[in-house]
N, C-alpha and C positions, 0 to 999 in steps of 0.2 A: 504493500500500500504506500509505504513513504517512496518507492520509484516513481507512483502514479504523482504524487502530490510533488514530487520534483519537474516532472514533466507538463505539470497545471501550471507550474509556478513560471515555467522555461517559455512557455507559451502563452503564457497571460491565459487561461484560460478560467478566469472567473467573473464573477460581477463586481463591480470599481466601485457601484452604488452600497454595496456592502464591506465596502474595504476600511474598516475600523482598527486602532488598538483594542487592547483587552482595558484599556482605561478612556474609550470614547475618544481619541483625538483620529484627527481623518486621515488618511495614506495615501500618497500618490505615487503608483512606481516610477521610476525616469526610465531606469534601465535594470534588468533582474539580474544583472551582472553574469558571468563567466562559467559556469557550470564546471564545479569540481568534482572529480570522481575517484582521486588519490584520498590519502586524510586529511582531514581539518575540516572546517567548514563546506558547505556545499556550492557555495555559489561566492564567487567572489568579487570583490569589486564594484558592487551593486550599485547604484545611486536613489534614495528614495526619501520624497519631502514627508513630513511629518509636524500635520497646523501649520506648515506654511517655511517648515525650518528643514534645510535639504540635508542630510545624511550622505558621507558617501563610505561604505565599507562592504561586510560579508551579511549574507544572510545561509543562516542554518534553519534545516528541514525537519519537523519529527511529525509522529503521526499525533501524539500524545504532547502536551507541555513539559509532563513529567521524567520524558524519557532524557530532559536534558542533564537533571542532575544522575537519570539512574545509566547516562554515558559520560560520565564524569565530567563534563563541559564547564560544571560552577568551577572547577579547581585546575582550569588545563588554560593557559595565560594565549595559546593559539584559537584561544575561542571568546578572548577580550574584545576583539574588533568588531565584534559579530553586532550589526547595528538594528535586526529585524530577524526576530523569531517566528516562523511560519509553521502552523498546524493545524491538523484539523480537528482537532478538542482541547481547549482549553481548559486543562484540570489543573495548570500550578502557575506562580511567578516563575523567571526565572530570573539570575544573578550572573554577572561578570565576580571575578575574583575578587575585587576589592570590595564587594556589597553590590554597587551597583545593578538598578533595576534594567532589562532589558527590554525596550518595546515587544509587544506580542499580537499577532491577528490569526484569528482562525479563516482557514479557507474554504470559503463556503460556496459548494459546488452543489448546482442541482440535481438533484435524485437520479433524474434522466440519463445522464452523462454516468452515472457512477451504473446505474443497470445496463448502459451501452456496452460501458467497458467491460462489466461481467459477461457480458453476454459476448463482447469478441474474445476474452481469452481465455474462457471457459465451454468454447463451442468446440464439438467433438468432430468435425468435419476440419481437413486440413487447411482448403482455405478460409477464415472465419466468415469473411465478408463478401462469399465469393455471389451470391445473389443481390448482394446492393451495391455492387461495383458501378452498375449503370448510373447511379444515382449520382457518381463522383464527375464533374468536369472532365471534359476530357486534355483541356488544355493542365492539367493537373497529373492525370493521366499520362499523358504523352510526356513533361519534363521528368515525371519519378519513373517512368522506363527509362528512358535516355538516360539518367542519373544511377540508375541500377545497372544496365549495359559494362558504363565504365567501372563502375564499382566490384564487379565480378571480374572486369581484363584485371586490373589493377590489382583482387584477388591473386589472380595467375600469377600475373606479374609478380608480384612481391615473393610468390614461392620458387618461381624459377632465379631471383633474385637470393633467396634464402637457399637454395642448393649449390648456386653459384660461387658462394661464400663456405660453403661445405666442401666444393671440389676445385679447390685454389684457381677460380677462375675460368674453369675449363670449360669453354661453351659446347663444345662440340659432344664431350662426356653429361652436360647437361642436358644436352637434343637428346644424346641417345638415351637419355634414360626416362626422359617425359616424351617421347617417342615412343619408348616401349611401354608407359602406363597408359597411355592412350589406347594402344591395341588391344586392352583388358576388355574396353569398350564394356565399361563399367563392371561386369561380373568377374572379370580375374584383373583388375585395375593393379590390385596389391601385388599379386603372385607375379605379373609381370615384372613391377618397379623391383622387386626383390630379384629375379633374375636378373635385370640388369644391373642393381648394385653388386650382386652376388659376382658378376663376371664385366670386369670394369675396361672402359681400353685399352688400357695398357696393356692386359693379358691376352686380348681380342688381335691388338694389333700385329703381337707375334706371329700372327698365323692368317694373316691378310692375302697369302697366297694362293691360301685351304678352302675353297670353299666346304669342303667334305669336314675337316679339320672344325671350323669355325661352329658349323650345324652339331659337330660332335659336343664345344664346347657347350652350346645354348640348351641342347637337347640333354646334355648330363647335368650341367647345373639345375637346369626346370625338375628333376629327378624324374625324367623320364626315359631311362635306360635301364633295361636290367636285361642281362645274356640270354633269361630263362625264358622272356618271352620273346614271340614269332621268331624260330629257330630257323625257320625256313626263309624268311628276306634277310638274303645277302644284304643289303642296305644297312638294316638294322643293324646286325649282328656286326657290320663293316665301323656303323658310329659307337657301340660298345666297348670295340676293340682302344678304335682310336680316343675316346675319353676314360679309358682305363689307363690305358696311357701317359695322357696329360692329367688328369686328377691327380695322379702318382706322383709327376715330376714337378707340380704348380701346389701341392697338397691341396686341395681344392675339397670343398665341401657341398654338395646338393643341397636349392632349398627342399623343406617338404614337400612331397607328390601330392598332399593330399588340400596344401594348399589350391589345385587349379580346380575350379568348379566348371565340369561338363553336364549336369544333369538341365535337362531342358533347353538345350542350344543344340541348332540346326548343326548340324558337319558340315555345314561350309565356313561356320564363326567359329568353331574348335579352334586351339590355342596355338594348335601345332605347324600351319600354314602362317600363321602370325610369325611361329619365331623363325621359321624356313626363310619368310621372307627379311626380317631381321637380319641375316644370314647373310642376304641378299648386300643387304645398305653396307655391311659393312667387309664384303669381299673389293679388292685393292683400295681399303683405308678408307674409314670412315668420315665421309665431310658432309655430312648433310645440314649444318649449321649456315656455313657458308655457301652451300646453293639456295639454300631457303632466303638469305641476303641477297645473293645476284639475282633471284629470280624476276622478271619485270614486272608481270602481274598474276592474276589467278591462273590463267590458264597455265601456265607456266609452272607455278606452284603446283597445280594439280600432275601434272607430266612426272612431276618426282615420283610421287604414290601409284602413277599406274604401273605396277608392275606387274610382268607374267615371269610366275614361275617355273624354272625348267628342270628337268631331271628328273628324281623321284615325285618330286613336292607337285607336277606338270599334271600328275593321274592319282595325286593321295591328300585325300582331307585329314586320314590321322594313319599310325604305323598301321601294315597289313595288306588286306584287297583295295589292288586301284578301282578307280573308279573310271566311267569313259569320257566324262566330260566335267570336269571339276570348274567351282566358278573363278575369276579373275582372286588374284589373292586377296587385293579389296575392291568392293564393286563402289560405284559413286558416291552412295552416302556414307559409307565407309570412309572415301577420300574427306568428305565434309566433315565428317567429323575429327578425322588428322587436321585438318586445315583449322578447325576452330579449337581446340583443346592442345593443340603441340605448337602451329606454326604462329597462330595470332599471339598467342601470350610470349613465345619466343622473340619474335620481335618488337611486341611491345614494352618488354624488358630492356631490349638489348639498346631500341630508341630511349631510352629515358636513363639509360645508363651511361649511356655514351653522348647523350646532348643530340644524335641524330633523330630528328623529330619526324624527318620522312617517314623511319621504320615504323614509329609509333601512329603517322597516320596511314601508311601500309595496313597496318595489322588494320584497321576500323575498317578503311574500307573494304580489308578481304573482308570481314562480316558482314559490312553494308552489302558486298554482291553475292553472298551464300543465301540458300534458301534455306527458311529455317529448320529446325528438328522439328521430325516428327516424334512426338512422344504425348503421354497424357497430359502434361501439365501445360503445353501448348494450349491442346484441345479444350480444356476447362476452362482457361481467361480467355480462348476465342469466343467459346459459347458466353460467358460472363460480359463480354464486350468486348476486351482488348483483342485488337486484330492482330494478326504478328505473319509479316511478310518479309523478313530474313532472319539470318542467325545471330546479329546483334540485339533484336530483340528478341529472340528466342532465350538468349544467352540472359537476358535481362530478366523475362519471366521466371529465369528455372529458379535466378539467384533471388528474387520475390520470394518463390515458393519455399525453396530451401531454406536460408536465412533469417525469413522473417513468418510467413504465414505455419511452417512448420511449429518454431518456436513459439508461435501466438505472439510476435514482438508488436503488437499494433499500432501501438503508441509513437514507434520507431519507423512504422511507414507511413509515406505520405497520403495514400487510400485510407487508413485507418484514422490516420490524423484528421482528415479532412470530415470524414463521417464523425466523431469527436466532437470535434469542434462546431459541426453542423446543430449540434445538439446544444450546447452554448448561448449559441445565438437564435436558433428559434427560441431558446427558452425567455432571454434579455428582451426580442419581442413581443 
């Protein structure tokens, strides 16, 4: 409740005609000051007249009056500045250290607004509001996707950024390994990234001449070798050999097998054409950081990912019987999804790290020209109203739904805020 009442207070969201001390004098906010979320006070820097006499310091939040001496605030001298105590029950005075009296107002929010919020953060469907979205402006609408968009690249960004800083800079060791959590294509996201930490480039690059070598490597660390099965493909029993081998002389460890989840996925999305082709990027040396930089535009971008693979991988979706026409290793939305989760947050990093701002408006517009995901969360704010006709704003809905409607954060989004607030002001009318 005192989040809520911080978030009233952050937005003016009360009646001014009721804005009293607890001793009758009248309040005027100027400004709520600075929202603090470390310790000390909540808000700082405030400015607010009091009878006509302007105040400028902190103002601290409780739900209760009482709670300030039972958070030891009477005897804590970083709580002397504090020029306006806000609550919403006033059951006590309270004191700065030296005696002194602190101004106090309770905030008195109508009934409305407080069964709103129950009712958004307490609603059992995931998105709360997802039937009175229509109700919302759309020019409101349209700047809190746009704002979400970015807020999800920059997401990205910041973790290709944070592994960045894990792999002394290595961009190219960073492609490959949000490369390889990408191909999880959500259900083996982890068991991927773990292969590919598990088998890093420098170990890869020894053997940049193997393509056989290489598959040995990817296909023993995934722990998916063992002698005793299909005795009968040469193939197999050929990658065996050769990561018994190297496991031996690299002392090399498998993640767990039982990390990769095949139950319910088509044998064309199996893991195992994934890392074939993996195989693939990084036979004569891995550079796909730096084509993904030359590249001119999407089309271009996409040229990387079509690959056809050859040899065994050419007629086999997993170890065993080929098959007679196996699909491309990724088919189109396959590529879109490489292009929005590996290559736009790649280079929206790499723009903003380097002060090259083309890259960073690179990456947008590859999302401005991707068509969006299909998925359900598209599907439910399409029906709800929000239209969504590429994958910057597809990107923008999911980080909506993930983020914020999952958590019931409503207060935190702009949809939510604006229904809130709605209630406010019919009520003041």
């Amino acid at each position: 409740m005192e989040k809520l009442l911080h978030y009233i207070w952050q937005h003016r969201l009360w009646n001014y005609a009721d804005m009293m001390t607890n001793d009758g004098r009248r309040v005027r906010v100027i400004d709520v000051g600075l929202h603090n979320t470390d310790a000390g006070p909540d808000f700082f820097n405030a400015k607010v007249e009091i009878d006509g006499q302007m105040w400028v310091g902190n103002i601290e939040i409780h739900v209760r009056a009482s709670d300030w001496k039972r958070h030891h605030h009477d005897t804590d001298p970083a709580y002397d500045n504090v020029i306006l105590h806000v609550v919403q029950k006033d059951d006590a005075p309270v004191y700065r250290t030296n005696g002194e009296r602190i101004a106090q107002v309770e905030l008195r929010v109508p009934p409305q607004f407080n069964e709103q919020y129950e009712a958004l953060v307490n609603a059992k469907q995931d998105v709360p509001c997802l039937s009175r979205i229509k109700e919302v402006p759309r020019l409101t609408i349209t700047e809190w996707v746009e704002r979400l968009a970015f807020e999800r690249l920059l997401d990205k960004a910041d973790r290709v950024r944070h592994m960045l800083e894990q792999l002394a800079g290595n961009w190219e060791e960073v492609c490959y390994i949000t490369l390889a959590r990408t191909l999880g294509f959500g259900i083996n996201n982890d068991a991927f990234e773990r292969l590919a930490r598990s088998t890093p480039l420098r170990l890869l690059g020894k053997h940049i001449d193997s393509l056989l070598q290489l598959e040995a490597l990817l296909f023993g660390q995934a722990g998916m070798l063992d002698p005793s099965h299909h005795p009968a493909d040469a193939y197999y029993q050929q990658l065996c050999k050769e990561y018994r081998f190297l496991a031996n002389k690299f002392s090399l460890n498998p993640i767990d097998p039982q990390a990769w989840k095949l139950f319910r996925i088509r044998p064309q999305n199996f893991p195992y054409r994934r890392i074939a082709m993996m195989a693939h990027f990084l036979e004569g040396g891995f550079q796909l950081m730096a084509r993904i930089i030359d590249a001119a535009d999407e089309k271009a971008l996409r040229q990387l990912f079509e690959v056809n693979l050859t040899g065994y991988w050419a007629q086999h979706y997993t170890f065993g019987n080929p098959v007679s026409q196996p699909a491309k290793a990724l088919g189109n939305s396959s590529i879109d999804i490489v292009l929005i989760n590996t290559v736009a947050p790649l280079l929206y990093a790499r723009g903003e790290l380097t002060g090259d701002y083309a890259l960073t408006e690179k990456a947008v517009s590859l999302l401005e020209a991707l068509k969006p995901e299909k998925n359900s969360i598209v599907d439910n704010f399409a029906f709800a109203g929000i239209p969504c006709n590429d994958a910057l704003t597809s990107q923008a809905l999911i980080q909506l739904k993930r983020n914020y409607c999952e958590s019931h954060k409503c207060i935190y989004c702009k949809i939510g805020h604006w229904l809130l607030s709605e209630t406010i002001h019919q009520n003041n009318n």
